[in-house]
Biopython code that builds the backbone (N, CA, C, O; Angstrom):
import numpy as np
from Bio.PDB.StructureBuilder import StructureBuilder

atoms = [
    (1, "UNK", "N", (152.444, 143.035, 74.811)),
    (1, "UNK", "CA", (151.727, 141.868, 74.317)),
    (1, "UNK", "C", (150.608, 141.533, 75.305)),
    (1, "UNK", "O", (150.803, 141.649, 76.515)),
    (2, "UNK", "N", (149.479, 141.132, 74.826)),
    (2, "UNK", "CA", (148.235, 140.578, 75.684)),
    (2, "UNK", "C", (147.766, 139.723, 75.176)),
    (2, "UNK", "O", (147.613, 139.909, 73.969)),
    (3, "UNK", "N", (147.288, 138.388, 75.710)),
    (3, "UNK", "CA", (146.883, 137.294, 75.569)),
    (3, "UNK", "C", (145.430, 137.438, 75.289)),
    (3, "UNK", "O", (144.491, 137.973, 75.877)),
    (4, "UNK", "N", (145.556, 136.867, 74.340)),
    (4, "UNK", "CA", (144.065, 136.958, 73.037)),
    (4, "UNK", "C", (142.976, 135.185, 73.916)),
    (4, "UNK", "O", (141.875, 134.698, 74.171)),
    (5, "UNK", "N", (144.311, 135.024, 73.968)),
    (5, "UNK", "CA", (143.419, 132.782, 74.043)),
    (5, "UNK", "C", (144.502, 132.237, 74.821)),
    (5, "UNK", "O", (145.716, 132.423, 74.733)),
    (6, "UNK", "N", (143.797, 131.508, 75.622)),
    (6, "UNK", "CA", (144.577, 130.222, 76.056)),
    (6, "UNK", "C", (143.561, 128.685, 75.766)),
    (6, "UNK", "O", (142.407, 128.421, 76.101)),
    (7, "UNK", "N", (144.572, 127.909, 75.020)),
    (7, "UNK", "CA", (143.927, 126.625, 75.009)),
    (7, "UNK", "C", (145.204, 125.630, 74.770)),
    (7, "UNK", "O", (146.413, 125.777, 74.589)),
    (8, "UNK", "N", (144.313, 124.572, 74.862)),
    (8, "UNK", "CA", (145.022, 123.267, 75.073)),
    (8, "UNK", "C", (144.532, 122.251, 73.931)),
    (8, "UNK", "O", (144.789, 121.047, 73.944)),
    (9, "UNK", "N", (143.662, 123.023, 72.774)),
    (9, "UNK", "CA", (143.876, 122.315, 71.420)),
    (9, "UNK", "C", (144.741, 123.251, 70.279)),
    (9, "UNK", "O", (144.801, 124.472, 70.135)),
    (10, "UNK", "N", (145.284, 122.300, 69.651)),
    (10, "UNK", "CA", (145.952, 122.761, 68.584)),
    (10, "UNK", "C", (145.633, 123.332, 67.604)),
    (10, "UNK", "O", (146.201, 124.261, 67.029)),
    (11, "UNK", "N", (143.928, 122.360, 67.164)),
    (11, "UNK", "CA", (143.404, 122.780, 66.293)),
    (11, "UNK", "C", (142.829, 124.844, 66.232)),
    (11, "UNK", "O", (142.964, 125.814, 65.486)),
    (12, "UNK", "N", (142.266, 124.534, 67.388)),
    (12, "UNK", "CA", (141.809, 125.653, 67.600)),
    (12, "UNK", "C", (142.753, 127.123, 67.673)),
    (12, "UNK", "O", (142.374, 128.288, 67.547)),
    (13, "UNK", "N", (144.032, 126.605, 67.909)),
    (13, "UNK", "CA", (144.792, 127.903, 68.054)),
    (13, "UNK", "C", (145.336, 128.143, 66.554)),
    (13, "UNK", "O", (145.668, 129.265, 66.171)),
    (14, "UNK", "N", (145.387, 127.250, 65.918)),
    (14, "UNK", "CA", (146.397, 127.403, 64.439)),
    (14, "UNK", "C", (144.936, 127.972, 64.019)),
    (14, "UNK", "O", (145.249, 129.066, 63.549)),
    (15, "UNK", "N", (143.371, 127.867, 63.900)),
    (15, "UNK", "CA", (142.699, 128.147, 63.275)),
    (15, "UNK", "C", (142.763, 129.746, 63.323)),
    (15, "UNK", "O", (142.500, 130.517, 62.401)),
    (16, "UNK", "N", (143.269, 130.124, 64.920)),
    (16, "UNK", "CA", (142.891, 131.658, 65.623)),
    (16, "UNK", "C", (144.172, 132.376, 64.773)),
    (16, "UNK", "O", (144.100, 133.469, 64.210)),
    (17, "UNK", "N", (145.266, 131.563, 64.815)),
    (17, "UNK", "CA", (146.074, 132.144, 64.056)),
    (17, "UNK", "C", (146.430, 132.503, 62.134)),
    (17, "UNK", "O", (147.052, 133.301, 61.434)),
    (18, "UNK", "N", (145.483, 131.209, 62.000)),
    (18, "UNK", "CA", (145.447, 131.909, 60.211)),
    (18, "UNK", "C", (144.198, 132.646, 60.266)),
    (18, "UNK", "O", (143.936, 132.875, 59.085)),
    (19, "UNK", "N", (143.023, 133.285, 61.199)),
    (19, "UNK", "CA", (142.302, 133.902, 61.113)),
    (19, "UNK", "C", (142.907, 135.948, 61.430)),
    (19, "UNK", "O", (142.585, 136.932, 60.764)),
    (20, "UNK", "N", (143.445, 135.903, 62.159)),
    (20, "UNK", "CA", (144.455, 137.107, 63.070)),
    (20, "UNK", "C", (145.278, 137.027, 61.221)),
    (20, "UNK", "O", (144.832, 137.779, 60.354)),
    (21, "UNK", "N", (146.150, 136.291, 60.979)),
    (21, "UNK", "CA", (146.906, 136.429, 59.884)),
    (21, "UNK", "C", (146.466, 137.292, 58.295)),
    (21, "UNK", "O", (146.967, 138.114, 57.528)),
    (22, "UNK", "N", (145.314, 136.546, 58.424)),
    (22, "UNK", "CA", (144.157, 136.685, 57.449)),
    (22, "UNK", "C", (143.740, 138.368, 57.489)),
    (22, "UNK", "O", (143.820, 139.011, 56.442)),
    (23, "UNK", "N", (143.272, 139.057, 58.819)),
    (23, "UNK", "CA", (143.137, 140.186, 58.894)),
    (23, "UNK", "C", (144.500, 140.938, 58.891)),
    (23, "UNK", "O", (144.392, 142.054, 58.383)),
    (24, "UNK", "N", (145.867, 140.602, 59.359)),
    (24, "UNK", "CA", (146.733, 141.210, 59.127)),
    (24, "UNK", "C", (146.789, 141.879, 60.144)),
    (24, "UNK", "O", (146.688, 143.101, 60.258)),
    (25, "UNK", "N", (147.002, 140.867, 61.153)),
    (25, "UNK", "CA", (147.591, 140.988, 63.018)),
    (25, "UNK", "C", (148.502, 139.410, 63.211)),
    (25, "UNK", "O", (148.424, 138.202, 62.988)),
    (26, "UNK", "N", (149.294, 140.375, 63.736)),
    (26, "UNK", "CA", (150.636, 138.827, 63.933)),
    (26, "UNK", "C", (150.485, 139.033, 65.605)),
    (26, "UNK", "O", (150.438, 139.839, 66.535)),
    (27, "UNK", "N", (150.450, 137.607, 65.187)),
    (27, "UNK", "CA", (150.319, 136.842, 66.848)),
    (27, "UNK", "C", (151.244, 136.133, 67.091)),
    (27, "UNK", "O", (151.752, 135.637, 66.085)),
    (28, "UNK", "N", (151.798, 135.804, 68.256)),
    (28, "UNK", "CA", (152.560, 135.142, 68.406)),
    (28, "UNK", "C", (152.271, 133.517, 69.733)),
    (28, "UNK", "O", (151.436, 133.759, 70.604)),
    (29, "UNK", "N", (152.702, 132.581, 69.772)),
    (29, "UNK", "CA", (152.044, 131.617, 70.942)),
    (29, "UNK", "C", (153.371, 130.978, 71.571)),
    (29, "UNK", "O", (154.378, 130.442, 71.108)),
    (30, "UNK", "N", (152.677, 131.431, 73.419)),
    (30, "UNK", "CA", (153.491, 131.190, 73.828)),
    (30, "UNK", "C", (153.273, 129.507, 74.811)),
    (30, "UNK", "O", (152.186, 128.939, 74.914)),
    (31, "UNK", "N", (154.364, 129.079, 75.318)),
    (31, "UNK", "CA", (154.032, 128.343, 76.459)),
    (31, "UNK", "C", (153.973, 127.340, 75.224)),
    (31, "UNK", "O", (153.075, 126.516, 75.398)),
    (32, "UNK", "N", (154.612, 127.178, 74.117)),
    (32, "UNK", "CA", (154.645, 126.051, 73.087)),
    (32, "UNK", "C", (155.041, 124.943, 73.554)),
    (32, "UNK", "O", (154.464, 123.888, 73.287)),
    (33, "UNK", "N", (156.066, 125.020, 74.308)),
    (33, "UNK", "CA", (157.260, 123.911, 74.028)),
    (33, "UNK", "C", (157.121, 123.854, 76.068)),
    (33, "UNK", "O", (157.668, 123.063, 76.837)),
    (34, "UNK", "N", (156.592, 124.512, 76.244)),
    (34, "UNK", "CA", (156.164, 123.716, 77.753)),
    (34, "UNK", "C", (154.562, 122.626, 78.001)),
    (34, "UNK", "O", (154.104, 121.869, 78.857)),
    (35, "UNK", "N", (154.185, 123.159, 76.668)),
    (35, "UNK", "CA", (152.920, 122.364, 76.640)),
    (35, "UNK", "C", (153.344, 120.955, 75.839)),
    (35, "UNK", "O", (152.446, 120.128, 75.992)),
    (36, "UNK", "N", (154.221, 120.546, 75.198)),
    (36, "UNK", "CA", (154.591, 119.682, 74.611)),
    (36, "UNK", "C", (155.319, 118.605, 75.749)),
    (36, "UNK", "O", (155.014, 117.424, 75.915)),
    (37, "UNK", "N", (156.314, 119.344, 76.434)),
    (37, "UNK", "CA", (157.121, 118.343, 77.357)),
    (37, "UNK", "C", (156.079, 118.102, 78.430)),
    (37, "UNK", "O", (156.659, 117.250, 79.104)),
    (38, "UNK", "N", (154.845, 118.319, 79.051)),
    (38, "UNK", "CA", (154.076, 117.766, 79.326)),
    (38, "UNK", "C", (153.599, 116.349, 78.861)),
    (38, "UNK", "O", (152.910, 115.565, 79.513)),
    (39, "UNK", "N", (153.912, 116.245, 78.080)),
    (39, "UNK", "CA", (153.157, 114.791, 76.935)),
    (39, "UNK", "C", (152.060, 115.429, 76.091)),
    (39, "UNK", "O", (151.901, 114.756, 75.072)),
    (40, "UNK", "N", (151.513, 116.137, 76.126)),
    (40, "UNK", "CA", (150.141, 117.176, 75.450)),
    (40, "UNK", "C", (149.008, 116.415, 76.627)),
    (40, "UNK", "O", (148.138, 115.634, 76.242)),
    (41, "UNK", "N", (149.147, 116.699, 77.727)),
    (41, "UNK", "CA", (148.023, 116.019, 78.286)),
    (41, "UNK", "C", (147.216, 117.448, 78.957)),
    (41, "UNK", "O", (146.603, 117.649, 80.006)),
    (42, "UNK", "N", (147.553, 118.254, 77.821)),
    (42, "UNK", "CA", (146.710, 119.387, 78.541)),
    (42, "UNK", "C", (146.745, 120.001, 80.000)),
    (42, "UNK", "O", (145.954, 120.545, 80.770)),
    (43, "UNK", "N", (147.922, 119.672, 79.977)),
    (43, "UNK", "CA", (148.151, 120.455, 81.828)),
    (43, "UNK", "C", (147.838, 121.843, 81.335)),
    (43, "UNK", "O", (146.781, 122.473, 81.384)),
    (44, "UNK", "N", (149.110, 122.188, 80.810)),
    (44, "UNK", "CA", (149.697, 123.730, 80.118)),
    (44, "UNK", "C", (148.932, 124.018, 79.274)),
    (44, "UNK", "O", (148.808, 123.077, 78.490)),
    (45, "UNK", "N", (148.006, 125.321, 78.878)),
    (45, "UNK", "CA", (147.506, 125.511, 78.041)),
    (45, "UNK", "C", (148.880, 126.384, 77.384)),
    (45, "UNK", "O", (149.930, 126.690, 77.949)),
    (46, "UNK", "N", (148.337, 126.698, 75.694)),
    (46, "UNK", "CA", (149.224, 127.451, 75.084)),
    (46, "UNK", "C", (148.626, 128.813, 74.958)),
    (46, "UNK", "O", (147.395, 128.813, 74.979)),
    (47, "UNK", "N", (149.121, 129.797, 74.851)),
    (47, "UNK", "CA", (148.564, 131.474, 74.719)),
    (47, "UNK", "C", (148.909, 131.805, 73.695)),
    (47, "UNK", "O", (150.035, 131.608, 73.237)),
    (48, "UNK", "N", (147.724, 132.539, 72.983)),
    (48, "UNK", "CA", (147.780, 133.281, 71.748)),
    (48, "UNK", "C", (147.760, 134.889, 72.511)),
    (48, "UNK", "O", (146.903, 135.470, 73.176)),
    (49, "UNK", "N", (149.372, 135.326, 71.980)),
    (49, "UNK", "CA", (149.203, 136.854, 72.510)),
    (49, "UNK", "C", (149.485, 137.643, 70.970)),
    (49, "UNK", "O", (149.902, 137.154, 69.920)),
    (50, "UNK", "N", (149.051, 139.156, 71.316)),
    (50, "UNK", "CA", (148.651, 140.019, 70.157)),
    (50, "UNK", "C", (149.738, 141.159, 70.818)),
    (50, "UNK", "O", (150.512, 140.963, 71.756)),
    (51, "UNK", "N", (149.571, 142.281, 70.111)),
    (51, "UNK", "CA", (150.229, 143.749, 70.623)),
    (51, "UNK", "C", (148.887, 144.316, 71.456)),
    (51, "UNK", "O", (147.715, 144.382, 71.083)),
    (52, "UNK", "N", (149.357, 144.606, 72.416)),
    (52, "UNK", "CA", (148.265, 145.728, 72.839)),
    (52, "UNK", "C", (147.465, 146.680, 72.169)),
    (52, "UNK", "O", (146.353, 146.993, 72.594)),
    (53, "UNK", "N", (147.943, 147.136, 71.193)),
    (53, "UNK", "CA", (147.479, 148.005, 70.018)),
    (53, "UNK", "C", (146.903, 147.194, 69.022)),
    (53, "UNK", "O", (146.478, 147.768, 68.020)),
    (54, "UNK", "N", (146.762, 145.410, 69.140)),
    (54, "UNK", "CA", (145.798, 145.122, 68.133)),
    (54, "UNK", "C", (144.653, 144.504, 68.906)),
    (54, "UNK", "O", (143.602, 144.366, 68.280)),
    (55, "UNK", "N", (144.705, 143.938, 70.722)),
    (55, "UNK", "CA", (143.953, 143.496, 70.717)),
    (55, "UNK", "C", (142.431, 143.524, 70.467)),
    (55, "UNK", "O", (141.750, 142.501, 70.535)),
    (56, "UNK", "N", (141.881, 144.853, 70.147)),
    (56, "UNK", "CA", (140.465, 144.984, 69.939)),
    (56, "UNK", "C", (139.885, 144.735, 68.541)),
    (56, "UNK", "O", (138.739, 144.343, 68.321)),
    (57, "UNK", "N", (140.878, 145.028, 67.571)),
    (57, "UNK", "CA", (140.499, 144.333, 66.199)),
    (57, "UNK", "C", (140.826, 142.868, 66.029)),
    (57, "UNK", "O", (140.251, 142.202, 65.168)),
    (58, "UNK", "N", (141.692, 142.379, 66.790)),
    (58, "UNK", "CA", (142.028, 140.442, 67.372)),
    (58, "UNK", "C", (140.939, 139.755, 67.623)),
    (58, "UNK", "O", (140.655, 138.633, 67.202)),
    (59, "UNK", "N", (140.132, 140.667, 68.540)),
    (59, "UNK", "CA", (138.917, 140.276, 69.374)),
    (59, "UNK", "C", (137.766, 140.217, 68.663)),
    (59, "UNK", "O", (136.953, 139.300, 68.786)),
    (60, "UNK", "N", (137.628, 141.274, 67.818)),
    (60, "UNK", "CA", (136.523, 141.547, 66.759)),
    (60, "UNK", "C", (136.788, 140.499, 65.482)),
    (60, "UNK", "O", (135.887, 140.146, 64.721)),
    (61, "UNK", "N", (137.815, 140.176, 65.406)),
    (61, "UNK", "CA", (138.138, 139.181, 64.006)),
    (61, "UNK", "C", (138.159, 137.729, 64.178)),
    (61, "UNK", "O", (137.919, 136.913, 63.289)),
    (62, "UNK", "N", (138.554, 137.399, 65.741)),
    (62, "UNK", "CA", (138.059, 136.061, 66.305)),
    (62, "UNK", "C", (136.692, 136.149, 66.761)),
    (62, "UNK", "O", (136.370, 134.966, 66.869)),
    (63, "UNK", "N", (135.628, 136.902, 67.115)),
    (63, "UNK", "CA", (134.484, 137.016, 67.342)),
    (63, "UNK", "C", (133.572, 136.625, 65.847)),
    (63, "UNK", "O", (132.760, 135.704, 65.760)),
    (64, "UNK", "N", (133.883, 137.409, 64.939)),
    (64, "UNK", "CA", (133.209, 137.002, 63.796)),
    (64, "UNK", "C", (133.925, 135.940, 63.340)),
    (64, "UNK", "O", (133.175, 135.375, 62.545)),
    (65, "UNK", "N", (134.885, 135.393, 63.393)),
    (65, "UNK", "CA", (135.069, 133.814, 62.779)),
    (65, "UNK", "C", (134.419, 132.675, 63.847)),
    (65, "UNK", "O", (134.514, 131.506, 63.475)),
    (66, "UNK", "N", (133.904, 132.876, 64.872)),
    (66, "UNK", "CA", (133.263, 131.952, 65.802)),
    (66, "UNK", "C", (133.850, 131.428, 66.883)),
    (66, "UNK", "O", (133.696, 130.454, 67.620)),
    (67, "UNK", "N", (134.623, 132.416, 66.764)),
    (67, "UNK", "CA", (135.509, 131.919, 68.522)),
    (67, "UNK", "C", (135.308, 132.808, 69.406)),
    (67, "UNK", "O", (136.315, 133.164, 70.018)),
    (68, "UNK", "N", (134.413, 133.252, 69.659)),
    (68, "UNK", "CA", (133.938, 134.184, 70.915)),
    (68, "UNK", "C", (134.217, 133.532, 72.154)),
    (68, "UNK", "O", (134.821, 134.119, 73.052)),
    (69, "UNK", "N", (133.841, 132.429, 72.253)),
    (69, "UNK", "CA", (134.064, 131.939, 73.766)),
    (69, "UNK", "C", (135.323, 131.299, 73.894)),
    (69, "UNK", "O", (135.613, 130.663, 74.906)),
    (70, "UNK", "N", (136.291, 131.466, 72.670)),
    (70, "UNK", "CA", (137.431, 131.002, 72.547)),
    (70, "UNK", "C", (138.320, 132.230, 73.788)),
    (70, "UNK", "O", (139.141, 131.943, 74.659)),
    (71, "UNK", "N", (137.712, 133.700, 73.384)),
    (71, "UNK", "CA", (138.490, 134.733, 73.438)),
    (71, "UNK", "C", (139.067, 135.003, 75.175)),
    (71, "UNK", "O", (138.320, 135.361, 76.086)),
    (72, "UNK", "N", (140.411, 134.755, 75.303)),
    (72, "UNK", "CA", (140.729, 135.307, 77.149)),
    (72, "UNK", "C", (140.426, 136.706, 77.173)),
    (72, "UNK", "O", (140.561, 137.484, 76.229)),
    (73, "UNK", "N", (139.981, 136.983, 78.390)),
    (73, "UNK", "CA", (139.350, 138.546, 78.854)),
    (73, "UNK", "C", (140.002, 138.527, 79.898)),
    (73, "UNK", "O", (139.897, 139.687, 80.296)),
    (74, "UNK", "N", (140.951, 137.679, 81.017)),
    (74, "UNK", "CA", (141.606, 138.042, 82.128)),
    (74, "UNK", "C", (140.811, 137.561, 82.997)),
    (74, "UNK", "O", (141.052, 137.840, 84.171)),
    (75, "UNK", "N", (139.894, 136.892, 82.753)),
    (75, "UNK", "CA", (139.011, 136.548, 83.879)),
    (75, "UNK", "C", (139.299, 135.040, 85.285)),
    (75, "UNK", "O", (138.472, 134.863, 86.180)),
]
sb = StructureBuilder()
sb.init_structure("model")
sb.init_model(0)
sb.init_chain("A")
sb.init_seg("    ")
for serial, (resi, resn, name, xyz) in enumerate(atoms, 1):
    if name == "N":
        sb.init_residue(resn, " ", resi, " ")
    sb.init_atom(name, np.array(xyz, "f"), 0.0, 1.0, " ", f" {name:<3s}", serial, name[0])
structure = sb.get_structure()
């Protein structure tokens, strides 16, 4: 598994995820339920991870829906 996104809105990750769904790549998000017992004050971001074997069509399918600068690269 490799981490596609990390964020700390909701909106934005459920969007990454019916977009990934949509092309027919299952994602999974982790760090759910540690970002919650925080209070959601955005300490914890949450991670959208993929299979290693999908991240480059993940990347290409969140790129054309407009989340390019959404996308983690490890940096």
């Amino acid at each position: 598994m490799r981490p596609i996104m990390k964020t700390v809105n909701p909106a934005t990750l459920s969007f990454a995820e019916a977009v990934l769904k949509d092309v027919g790549i299952n994602s999974f998000v982790l760090d759910q339920h540690a970002s919650i017992m925080d209070g959601s004050i955005g300490a914890i971001p949450r991670r959208l991870v993929v299979a290693d074997e999908d991240y480059n069509a993940a990347t290409r399918a969140l790129e054309l829906a407009g989340l390019k600068k959404e996308i983690y690269r490890g940096d």
